[in-house]
N, C-alpha and C positions, 0 to 999 in steps of 0.2 A: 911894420904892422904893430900896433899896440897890443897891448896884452888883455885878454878877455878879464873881464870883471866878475866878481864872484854871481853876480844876476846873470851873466850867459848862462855859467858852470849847474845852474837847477833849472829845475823842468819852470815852464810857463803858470803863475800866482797868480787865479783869479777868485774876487769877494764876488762873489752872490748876495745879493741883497731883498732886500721890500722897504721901501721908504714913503711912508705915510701910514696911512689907517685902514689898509686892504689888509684883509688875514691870510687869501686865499694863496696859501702856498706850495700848493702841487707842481706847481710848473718848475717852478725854479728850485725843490727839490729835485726833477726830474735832469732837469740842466746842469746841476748841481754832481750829478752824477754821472752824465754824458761826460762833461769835461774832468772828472777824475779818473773815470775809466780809460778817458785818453792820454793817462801820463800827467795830468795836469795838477797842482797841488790849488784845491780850492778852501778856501775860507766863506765858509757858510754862515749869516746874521739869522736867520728868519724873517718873521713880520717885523713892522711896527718901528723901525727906523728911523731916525733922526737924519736931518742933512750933516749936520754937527760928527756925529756918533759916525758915518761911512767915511767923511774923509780920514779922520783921528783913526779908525780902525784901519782906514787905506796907509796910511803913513808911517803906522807901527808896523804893517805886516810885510810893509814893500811891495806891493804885489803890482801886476803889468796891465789888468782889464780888470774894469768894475762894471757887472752883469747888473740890472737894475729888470724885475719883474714889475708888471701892471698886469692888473685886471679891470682894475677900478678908473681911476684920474689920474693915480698918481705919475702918471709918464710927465704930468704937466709941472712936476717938482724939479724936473732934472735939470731946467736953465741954471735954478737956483744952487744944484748940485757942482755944475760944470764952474760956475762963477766961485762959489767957497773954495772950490780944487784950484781951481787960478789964485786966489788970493793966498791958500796955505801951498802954494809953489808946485802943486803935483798937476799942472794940467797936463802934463805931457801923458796923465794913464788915462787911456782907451773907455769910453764910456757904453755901452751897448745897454738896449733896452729891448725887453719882449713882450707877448701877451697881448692885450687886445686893445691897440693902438688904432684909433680912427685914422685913416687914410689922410684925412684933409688934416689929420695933426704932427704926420710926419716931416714935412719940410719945414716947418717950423723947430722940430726935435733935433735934424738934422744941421738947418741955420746956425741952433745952437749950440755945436758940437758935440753932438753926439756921434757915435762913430757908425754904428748900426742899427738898424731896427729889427726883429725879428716879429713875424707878424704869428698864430695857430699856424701848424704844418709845416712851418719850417724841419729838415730834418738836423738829425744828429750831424750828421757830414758837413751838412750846411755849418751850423752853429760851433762844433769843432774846429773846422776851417778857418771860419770867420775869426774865432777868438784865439788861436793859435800862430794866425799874419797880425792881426794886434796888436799880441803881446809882443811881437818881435819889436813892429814898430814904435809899441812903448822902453823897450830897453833902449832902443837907437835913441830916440829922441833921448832921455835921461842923459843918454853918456854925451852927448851933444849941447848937456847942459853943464856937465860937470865938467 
């Protein structure tokens, strides 16, 4: 058996973000704090995010799920999220998206690898869960690259 890598050895590294021109940041503070309360070390952006600025952020920080809020459009930025993270090598972290995602625009989200959707009302347990099997699977993949 190989030897655990220093990313088992800490707790699960997710960036919270907002990428584009929504301000509306309640949710994803709220989230923000679900997942720290559960053990999780989070890196919190706010609004107004660049595609450019979350990978560079994701790459410095190492972290295993990148949380993406909408309220607004922006869920329709993340193909272009998903493709930069391919190109600067990190597609293998977990991409999730919440907030108020039209129905008819989630298999489209999903096509383009996104990992999850999170729609109003999801709970805590939900979103914990979900971002905690993630990150696992993004460690695995990583080491699967190295």
């Amino acid at each position: 058996m190989a030897a655990l890598t220093s990313s088992w050895m800490r707790p699960p590294k997710v960036l919270i973000t907002k990428i584009g021109f929504d301000g509306h940041d309640r949710g994803s503070r709220i989230v923000a704090a679900f997942l720290r309360d559960a053990g999780m070390e989070v890196v919190y952006t706010g609004p107004w995010q660049k595609v450019e600025s979350v990978v560079n952020l994701a790459l410095q920080e190492d972290v295993d799920v990148i949380g993406v809020s909408s309220l607004a459009t922006d869920h329709l930025i993340l193909p272009g999220l998903l493709d930069a993270m391919k190109a600067a090598g990190i597609g293998h972290i977990a991409v999730v998206v919440g907030g108020i995602i039209p129905d008819s625009e989630v298999e489209m989200l999903i096509s383009a690898g996104v990992a999850r959707v999170f729609h109003p009302g999801a709970t805590r347990e939900e979103i914990v869960g979900a971002v905690s099997s993630l990150a696992t699977e993004s460690r695995v993949h990583a080491e699967e690259l190295n």
